[in-house]
Structure formats: structure tokens, C-alpha cells
C-alpha positions in Angstrom: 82.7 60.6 136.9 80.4 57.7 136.6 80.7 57.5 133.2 84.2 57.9 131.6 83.0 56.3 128.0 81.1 59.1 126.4 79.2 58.4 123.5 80.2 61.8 120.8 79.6 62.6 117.3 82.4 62.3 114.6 83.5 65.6 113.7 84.6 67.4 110.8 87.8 69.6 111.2 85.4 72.8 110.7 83.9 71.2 113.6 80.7 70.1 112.0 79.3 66.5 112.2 79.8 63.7 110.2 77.3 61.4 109.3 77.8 57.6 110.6 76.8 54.7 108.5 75.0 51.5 110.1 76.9 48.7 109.7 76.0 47.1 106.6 73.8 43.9 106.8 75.0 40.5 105.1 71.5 40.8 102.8 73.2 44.2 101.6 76.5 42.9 101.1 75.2 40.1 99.0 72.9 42.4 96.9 76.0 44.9 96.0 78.4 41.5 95.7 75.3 40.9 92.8 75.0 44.2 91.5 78.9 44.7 91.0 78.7 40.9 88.9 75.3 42.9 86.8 77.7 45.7 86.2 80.1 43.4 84.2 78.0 42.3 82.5 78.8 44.5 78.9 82.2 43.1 78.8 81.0 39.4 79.0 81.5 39.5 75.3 85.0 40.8 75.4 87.5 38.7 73.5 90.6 38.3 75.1 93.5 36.5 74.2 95.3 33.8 76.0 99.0 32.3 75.8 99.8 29.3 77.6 104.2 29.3 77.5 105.6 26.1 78.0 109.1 28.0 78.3 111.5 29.9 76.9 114.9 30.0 75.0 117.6 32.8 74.1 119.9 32.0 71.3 121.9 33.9 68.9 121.0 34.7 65.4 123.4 32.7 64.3 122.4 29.5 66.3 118.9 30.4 65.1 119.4 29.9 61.3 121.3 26.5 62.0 117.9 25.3 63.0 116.2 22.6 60.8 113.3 20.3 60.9 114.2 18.3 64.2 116.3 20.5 65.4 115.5 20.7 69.4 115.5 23.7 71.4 116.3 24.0 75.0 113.7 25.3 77.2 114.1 26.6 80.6 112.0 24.7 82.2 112.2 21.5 83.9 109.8 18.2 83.2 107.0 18.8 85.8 107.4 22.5 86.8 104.3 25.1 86.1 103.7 26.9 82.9 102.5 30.3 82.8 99.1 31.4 81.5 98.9 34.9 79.7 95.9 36.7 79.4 96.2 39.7 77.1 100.2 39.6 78.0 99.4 39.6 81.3 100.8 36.7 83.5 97.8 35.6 85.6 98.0 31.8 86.7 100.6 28.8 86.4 99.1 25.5 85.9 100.0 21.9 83.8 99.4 20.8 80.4 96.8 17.8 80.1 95.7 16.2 77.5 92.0 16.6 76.2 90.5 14.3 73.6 93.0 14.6 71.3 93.9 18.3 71.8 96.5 19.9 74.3 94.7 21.9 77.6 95.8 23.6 80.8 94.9 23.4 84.6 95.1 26.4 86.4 97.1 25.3 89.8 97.9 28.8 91.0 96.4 32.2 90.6 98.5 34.8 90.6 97.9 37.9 92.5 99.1 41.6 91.1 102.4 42.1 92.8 102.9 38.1 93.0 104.4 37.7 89.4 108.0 38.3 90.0 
């Protein structure tokens, strides 16, 4: 044969065709990518809660009312190393505590994934 490389229709498994798309042009891409960000629009508004943890500590009851004004908990964390940031419970970034004005913030330094929180 001249010409091994035929060019066939997809088929079904009753054996009927199956329409093929055209590849999708980046001007389409762009206008979904824009329509998706349009169709989030109604929960703009949502509130959400987030939690910024500097650490944590486990200690028995019994350590916990010995505590007084000054008392200083142990955190396990290390000076330097990336708190998490919550959103809704959710653990979706690490970052570092900086100082704004004269209130406490955070930069995000990582994003974290689903799957990636362990």
C-alpha cells in the first residue's frame, strides 16, 4: 500500500461515530479562563475565616492549671521555621510573621497543594 496511515473516524463501541472537537484556540481558552473567574463571582462576598498558628503545645491538665501570668509555654516550633495558615480549618499555605505598622501579619512563602499537607 502506498498509504499505510489512514485517516478514520473515532468510533463508538455500537460502532457509530464520535464527533471530534477542533482543538481549542488560545482566544477560547482565555475567554473560558474569564468566564470560570465571572462564575465566582457570587461567593466574592463569602466570609471565611483564617488562623495563622505560630505552634502548638500538649500538656496535662494538671500542668495546665499551674499556669500563671508569665508562665511560658513551649511551642514546637523552632525560631525561624514556617507557620501554617488556616483557612476555614483548612491548612492552605506556610509563611512568616512580619510586622505591620504596629500590628502582627503574615507572608505566604508556600502554597500548599491538596495532598501536600502531610
Amino acid at each position: 500500500m502506498a498509504d499505510d496511515n489512514l485517516d478514520l473516524p473515532d468510533l463508538a463501541d455500537d460502532g457509530t461515530q464520535v464527533p471530534v472537537e477542533a482543538p481549542k484556540r488560545s482566544d477560547q481558552m482565555m475567554d473560558e479562563e474569564e468566564k470560570s473567574a465571572a462564575d465566582l463571582a457570587p461567593v466574592f462576598d463569602v466570609p471565611v475565616n483564617i488562623s495563622a498558628v505560630l505552634g502548638k503545645a500538649h500538656i496535662d491538665v494538671n500542668s495546665l492549671l499551674k499556669l500563671t501570668s508569665g508562665s511560658v509555654v513551649e511551642l514546637d516550633r523552632k525560631i525561624g521555621e514556617a507557620i501554617d495558615i488556616f483557612v476555614n480549618n483548612r491548612l492552605v499555605a506556610r509563611g512568616e510573621v512580619v510586622v505591620v505598622d504596629d500590628r502582627l501579619g503574615v507572608t505566604m512563602t508556600e502554597i500548599i497543594k491538596d495532598g501536600d499537607a502531610g
